[in-house]
C-alpha positions in Angstrom: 84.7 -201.6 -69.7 87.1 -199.2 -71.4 84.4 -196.7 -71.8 84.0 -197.1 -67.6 87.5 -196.2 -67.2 87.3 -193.2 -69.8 84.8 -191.6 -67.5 86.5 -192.2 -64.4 89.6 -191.1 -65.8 87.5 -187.4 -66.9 86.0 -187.5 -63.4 88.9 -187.9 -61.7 90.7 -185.0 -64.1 87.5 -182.6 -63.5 87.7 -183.2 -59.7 91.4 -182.6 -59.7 90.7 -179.7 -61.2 88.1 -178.0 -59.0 89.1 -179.7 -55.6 91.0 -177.6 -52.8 93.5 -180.5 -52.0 96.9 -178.6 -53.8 98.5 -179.8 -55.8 96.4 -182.2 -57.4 95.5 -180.1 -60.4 99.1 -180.4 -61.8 98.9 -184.2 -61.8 95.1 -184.4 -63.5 95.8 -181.7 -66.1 96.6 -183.6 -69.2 98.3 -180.6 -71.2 101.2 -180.4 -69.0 104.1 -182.2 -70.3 104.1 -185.5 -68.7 107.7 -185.4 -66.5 105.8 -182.2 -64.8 102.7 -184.1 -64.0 105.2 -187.3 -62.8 107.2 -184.6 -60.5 103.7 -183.2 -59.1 103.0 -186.5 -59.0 105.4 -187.7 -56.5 105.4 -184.4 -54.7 101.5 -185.5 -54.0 102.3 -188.5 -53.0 105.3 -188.2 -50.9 103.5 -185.2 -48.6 99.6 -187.3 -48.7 102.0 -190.4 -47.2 103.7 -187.4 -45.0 100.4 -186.5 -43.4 99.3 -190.2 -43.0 102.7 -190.9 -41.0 102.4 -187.9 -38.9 98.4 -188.6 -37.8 99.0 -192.5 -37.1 101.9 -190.8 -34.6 99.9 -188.1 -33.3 96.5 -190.6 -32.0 99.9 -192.8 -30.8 101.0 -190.6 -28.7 97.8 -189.4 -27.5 96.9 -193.5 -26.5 100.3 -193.2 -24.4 99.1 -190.9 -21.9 101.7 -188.6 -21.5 101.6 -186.2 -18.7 103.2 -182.8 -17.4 103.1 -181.2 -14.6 102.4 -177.5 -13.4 103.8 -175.4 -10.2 102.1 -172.6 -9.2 103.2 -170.9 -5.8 99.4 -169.3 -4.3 98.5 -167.0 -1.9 95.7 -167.0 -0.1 93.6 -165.0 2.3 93.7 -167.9 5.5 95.3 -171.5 4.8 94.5 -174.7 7.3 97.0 -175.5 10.2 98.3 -178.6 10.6 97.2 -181.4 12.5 100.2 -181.7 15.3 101.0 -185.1 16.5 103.4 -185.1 19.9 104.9 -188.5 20.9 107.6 -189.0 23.9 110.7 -190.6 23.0 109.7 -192.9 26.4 106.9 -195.2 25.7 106.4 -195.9 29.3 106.5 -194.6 33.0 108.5 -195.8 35.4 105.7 -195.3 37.9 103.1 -197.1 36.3 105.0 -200.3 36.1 105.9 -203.1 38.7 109.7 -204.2 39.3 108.7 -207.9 37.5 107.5 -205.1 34.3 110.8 -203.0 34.0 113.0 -205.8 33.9 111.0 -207.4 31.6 111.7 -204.1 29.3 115.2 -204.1 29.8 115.3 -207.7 28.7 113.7 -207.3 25.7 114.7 -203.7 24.9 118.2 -203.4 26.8 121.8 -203.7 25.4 123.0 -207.3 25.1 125.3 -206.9 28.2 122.3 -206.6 30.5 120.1 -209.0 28.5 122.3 -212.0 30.3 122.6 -210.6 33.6 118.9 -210.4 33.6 117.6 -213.7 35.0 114.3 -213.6 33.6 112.0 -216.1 31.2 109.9 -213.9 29.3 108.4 -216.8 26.8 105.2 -216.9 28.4 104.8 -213.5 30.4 102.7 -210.0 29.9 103.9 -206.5 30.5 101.1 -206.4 33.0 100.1 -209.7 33.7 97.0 -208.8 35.2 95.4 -207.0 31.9 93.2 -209.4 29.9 92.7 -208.8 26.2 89.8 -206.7 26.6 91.2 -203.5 28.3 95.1 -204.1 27.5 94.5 -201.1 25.6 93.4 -198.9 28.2 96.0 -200.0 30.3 98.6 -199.5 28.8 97.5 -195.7 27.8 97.5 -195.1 31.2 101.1 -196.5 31.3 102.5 -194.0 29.3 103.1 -190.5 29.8 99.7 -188.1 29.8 99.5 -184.5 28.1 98.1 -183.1 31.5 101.3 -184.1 32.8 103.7 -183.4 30.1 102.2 -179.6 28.9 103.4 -177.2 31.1 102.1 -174.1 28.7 100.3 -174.1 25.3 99.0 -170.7 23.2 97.1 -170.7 20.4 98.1 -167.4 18.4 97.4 -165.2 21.4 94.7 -167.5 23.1 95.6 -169.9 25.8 95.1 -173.3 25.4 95.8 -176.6 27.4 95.7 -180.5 27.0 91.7 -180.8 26.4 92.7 -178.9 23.1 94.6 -182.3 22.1 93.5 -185.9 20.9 94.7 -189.4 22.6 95.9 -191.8 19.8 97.8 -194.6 18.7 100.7 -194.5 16.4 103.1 -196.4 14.9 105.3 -194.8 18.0 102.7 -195.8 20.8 100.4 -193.0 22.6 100.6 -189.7 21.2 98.5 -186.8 21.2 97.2 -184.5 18.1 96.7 -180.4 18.4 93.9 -179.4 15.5 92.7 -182.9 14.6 89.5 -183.9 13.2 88.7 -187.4 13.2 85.2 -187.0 13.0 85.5 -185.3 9.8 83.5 -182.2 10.6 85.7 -179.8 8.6 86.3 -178.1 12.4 89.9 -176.7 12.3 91.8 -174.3 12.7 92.9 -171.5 10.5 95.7 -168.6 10.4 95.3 -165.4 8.1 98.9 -164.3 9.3 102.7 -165.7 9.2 105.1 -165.4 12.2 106.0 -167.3 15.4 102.9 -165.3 17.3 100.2 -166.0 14.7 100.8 -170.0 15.4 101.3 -173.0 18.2 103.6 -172.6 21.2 104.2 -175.4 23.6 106.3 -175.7 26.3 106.7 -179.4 27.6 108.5 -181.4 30.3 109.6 -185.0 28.8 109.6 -186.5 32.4 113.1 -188.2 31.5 113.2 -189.0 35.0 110.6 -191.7 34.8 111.8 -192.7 31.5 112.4 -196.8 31.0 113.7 -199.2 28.2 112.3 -199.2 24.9 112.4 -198.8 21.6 114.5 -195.4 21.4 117.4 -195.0 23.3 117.5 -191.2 22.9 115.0 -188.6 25.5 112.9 -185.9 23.8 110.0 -185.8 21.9 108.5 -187.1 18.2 106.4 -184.6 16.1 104.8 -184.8 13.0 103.3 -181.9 11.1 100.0 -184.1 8.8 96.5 -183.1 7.0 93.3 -184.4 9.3 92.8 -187.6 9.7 95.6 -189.0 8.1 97.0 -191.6 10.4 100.8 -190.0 11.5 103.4 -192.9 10.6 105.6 -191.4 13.5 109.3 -193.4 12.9 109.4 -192.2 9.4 108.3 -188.6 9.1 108.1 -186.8 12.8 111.3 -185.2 13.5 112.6 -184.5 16.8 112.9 -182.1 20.0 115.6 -182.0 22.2 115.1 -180.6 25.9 117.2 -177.6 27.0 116.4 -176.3 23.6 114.0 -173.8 22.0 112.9 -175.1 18.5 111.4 -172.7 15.8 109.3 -174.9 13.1 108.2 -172.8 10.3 106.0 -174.3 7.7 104.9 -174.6 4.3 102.1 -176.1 2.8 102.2 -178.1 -0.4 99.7 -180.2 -2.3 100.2 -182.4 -4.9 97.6 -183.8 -7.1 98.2 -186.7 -9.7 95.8 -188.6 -12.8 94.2 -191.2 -12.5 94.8 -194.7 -14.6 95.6 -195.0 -17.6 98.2 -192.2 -16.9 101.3 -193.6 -15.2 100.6 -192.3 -12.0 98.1 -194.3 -11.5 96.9 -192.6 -8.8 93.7 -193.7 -6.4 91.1 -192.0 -4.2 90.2 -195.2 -2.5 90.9 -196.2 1.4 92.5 -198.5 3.5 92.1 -202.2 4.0 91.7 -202.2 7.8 92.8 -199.0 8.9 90.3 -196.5 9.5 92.0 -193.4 8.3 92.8 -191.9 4.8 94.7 -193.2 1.9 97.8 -192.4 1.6 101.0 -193.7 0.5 102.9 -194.1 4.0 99.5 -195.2 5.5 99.3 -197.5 3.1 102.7 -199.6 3.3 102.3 -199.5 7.2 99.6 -201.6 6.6 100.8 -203.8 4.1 103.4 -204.7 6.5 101.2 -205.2 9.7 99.0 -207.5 7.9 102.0 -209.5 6.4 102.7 -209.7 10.2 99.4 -211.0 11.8 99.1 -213.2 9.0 102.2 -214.8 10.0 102.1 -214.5 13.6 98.2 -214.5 14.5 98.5 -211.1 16.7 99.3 -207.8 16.3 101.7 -204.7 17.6 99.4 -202.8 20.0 100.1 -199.9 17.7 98.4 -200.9 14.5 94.7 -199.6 14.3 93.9 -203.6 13.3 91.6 -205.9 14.3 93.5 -209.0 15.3 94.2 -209.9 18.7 97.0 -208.0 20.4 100.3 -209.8 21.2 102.4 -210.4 24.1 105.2 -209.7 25.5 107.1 -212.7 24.1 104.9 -212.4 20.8 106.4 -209.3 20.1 110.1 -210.3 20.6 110.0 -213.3 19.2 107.8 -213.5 16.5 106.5 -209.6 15.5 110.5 -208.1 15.1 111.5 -211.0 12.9 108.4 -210.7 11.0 109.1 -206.9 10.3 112.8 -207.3 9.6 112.2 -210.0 6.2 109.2 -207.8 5.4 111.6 -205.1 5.0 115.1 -207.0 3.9 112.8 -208.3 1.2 112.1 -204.6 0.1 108.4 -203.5 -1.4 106.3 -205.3 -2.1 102.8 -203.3 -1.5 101.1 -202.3 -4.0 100.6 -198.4 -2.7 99.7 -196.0 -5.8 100.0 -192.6 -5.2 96.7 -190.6 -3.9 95.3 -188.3 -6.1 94.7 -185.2 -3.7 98.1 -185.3 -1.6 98.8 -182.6 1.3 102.6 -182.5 3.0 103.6 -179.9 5.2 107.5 -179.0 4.9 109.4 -177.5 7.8 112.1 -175.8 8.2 114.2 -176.1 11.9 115.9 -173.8 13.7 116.9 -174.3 17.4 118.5 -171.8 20.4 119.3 -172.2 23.8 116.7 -172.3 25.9 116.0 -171.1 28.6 117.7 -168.0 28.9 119.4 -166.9 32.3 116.6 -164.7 33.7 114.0 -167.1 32.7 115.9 -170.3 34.3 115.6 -167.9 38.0 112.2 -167.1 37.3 111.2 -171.2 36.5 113.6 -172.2 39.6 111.4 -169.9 41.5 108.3 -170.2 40.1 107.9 -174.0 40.0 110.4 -174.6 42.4 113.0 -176.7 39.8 116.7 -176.9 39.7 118.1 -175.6 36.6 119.9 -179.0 35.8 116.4 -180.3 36.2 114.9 -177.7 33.2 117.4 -178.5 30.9 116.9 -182.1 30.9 113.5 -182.1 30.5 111.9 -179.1 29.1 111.0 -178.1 25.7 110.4 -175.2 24.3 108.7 -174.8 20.8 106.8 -172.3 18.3 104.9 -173.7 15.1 104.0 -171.2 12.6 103.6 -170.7 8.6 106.3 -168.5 7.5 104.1 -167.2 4.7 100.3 -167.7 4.0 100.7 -169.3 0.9 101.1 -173.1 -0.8 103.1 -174.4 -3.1 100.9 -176.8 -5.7 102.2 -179.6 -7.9 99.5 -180.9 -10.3 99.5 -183.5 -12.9 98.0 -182.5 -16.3 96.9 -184.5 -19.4 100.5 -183.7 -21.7 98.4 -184.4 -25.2 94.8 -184.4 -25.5 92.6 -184.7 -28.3 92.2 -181.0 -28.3 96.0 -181.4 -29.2 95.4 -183.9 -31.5 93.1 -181.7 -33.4 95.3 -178.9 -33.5 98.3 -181.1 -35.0 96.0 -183.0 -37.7 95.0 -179.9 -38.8 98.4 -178.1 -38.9 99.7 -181.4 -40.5 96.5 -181.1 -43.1 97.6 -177.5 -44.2 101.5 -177.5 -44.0 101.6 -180.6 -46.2 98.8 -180.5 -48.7 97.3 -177.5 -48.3 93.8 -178.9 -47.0 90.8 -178.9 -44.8 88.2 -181.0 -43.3 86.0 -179.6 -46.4 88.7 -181.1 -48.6 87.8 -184.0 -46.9 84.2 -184.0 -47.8 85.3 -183.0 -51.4 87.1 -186.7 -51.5 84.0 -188.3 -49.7 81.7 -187.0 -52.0 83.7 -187.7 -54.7 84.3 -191.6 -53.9 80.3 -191.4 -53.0 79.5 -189.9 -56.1 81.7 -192.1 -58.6 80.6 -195.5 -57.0 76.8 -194.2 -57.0 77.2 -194.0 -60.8 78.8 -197.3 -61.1 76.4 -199.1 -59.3 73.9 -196.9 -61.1 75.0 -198.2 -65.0 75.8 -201.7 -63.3 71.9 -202.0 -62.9 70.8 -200.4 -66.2 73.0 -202.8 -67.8 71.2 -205.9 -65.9 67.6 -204.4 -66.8 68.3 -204.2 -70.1 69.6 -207.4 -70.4 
């Protein structure tokens, strides 16, 4: 047995000697005074347990998932216009409804004054009591204002264009129409290559305020919202607003932001929705969360939402939907809505001026036989345009890979102790080596026994 640990001991003190792991020769060499070797000693062991400490931290923080994130400002030869969603503050025409309809409108959606004087039951009625489930949607389309009626002019950089150029839909707002949309996912939109107010959309709209009824929004002008294709336009949120008698310069930029995957902490997702038939996103997302919490509890659901529940009435909707939506939202989120991991947001920037000018008022009076009171109340004005042919990305990136965790081991490896991955094999071989010979002798021993 003591013979054993003799040659372990002088194979040991050979490999110390010959091994590229520093340090290791001062502690094997037996003719240095003993307090050296004990110094070298402890110097070897204090940086070995050094480098241990620091790997165990390094694959740590690599198992956290620690992320970073990159800006880069790009510019580019053409970039995608928006999709450009119009909705009128007036959800629906005067002329398109019955006497029994309007005040059933200003009971629901009036000021409380004219609630009482309104002698009218509305527990069991229909905006259009004629309309069976089947084609209440079609009907009430036609109830509200149409882009033929509502687009007075429309260019598209320096080409004319009119309403076949936009797309019916329902929002969370009611019936709006998209410019450059494409639900059919064909890729077929359009494209700018230069910045400025003439390289872009200009509209000029009439609101109609005078057939304007009660509703939702007490204010006259119209909703618009600047989103990728086929994203479905949460309107109340995002769209910000025109005003008549005013000329409105939007000028845009386009940013994209792209997040990991689990498990980094963005957790982000490339799925779709539950029942709405448009892409994931965020806003998309908690919109439906909240619809569904609403049919679920009252068996119908807002004309608006893209679901497949039975529409409700009149009396549904006041006395069941609102109340709904109000604890959904005093109860605060509840959804779970990750982030998408490919996210597009176009930013704009506002700027407004009288409009219209003095010699164009005459030439409109004239032209379309209007008063001028009439123009200012009602007409809009607007130019939509990228103010530079560029886009702003924000991506996500892995903080600490195992490319970094490589790098560190093997600055920790050197800095410390002076070694390699062949010192590495040097102990393996070593280890290999001395218990090959020990099991070696071990059966010698039995064999000659």
């Amino acid at each position: 047995m003591k013979g054993n640990r003799s040659k372990l001991v002088a194979d040991f003190k050979k490999f110390g000697d010959q091994t590229t792991f520093h340090g290791l020769r001062y502690v094997t060499n037996n003719t240095y005074h003993s307090v050296r070797r004990l110094i070298w000693l402890a110097v070897v062991l204090g940086m070995t347990t050094w480098l241990v400490i620091n790997i165990i931290r390094a694959v740590v923080y690599m198992f956290q998932y620690p992320e970073t994130s990159s800006i880069s400002v790009n510019y580019v030869p053409n970039i995608t216009f928006p999709a450009v969603t119009l909705c009128n503050f007036n959800q629906y025409r005067k002329d398109a409804l019955d006497a029994r309809a309007i005040k059933i409108l200003a009971k629901v959606f009036g000021n409380p004054a004219l609630r009482e004087s309104i002698d009218l039951d509305v527990s069991d009625v229909k905006l259009f009591p004629t309309t069976n489930q089947a084609n209440v949607t079609a009907t009430t389309v036609q109830a509200t204002h149409q882009i033929e009626d509502m687009l007075v002019d429309c260019h598209w950089r320096t080409e004319p264009c009119s309403h076949l150029n936009f797309t019916q839909r329902l929002t969370d707002y009611g019936v709006c129409y998209t410019f450059n949309d494409d639900l059919a996912g064909l890729g077929d939109v359009l494209t700018i290559q230069n910045p400025g107010a003439s390289n872009g959309l200009h509209l000029r709209l009439n609101i109609q305020q005078d057939l304007y009824t009660f509703g939702e929004s007490t204010a006259a002008g119209m909703k618009v919202l600047l989103h990728p294709q086929g994203e479905f336009p949460i309107m109340k949120e995002f769209a910000f607003s025109l005003s008549p008698g005013f000329e409105t310069s939007v000028a845009v930029r386009k940013e994209t932001v792209t997040s990991l995957k689990a498990p980094y902490k963005s957790d982000c997702i490339d799925g779709s929705l539950k029942e709405f038939p448009y892409k994931y996103s965020v806003a998309a997302c908690q919109l439906e969360c909240r619809a569904l919490y609403v049919i679920d509890k009252c068996g119908c659901r807002d004309i608006r939402w893209p679901a497949s529940a039975e529409i409700c009435t009149i009396s549904q909707m006041a006395s069941c939907v609102h109340d709904y939506e109000e604890e959904f939202l005093s109860r605060g989120e509840r959804c779970h809505c990750p982030m998408a991991c490919e996210t597009t947001t176009y930013q704009s920037k506002l700027s407004l001026a009288y409009w219209p000018a003095g010699y164009l008022t005459a030439e409109l009076q004239a032209k379309r036989n209007l008063t001028e009171d009439f123009i200012r109340k009602n007409y809009i004005d607007v130019y939509i345009y990228f103010e530079e042919i560029m886009y702003m990305a924000i991506e996500q990136k892995m903080a600490y890979t195992i490319d970094n965790v490589q790098s560190d081991i093997g600055g920790y490896l050197g800095l410390l102790c002076g070694m390699s991955l062949i010192t590495l094999v040097e102990w393996a071989d070593f280890i290999l080596i001395t218990l090959y010979k020990r099991c070696r002798r071990l059966a010698s021993r039995r064999i000659s026994t």
